[in-house]
C-alpha angles and dihedrals in degrees: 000000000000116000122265117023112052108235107271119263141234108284095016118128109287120254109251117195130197109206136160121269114285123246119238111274081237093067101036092065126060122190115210116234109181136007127061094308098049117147094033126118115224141183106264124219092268093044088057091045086048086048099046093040088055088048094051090044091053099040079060104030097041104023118202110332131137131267114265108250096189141069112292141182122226123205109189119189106199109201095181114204096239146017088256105133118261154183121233091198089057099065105033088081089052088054101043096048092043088052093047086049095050079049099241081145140004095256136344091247082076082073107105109166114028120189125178130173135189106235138181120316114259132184106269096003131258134219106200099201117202115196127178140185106242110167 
């Protein structure tokens, strides 16, 4: 468990989170054709901003505390930056990973229930993410 805040508990308020809006799961992963890594996948350029940007939004938004070690569920409010046509499915991986990488739980297979909605447009996009404690 990371130093300062305790993990939060069963039945706590839950964490709520404010990030920017998600890239499409079809631009965060690269897959190596040539070369002496060929065949690997790896984490493209807008995949490691998406990523940084996540880390930097928790370590404000959420503090110190530690990561989450139970069953959780996840409710995540898209608010997309335009009208442009898009899949949901296609940013929810984007937003857990990033969240197990800025270390809010131990690994995204914790996730449960899962909810997302499509909600209204806003400048730049937003992704609210609600997390909370379940067992």
């Amino acid at each position: 468990m990371a130093a300062g805040r305790p993990q939060p508990e069963v039945g706590e308020a839950m964490i709520r989170l404010e990030l920017p809006f998600p890239p499409s799961t079809n631009t965060i992963w690269r897959s190596l054709r040539t070369g002496p890594m060929a065949g690997r996948v790896l984490l493209s350029a807008a995949g490691r901003e998406y990523r940084r940007a996540v880390n930097a939004a928790v370590a404000v938004q959420n503090g110190r505390r530690g990561a989450i070690s139970g069953r959780v569920r996840v409710g995540i409010q898209l608010h997309p930056p335009t009208r442009r046509r898009l899949d949901l499915d296609n940013r929810i991986k984007a937003v857990l990973d990033a969240l197990t990488h800025a270390a809010v739980w131990v690994d995204d297979e914790q996730v449960d229930v899962l909810q997302v909605e499509r909600l209204e447009i806003r400048a730049g996009g937003l992704a609210v993410v609600e997390v909370e404690v379940i067992e």
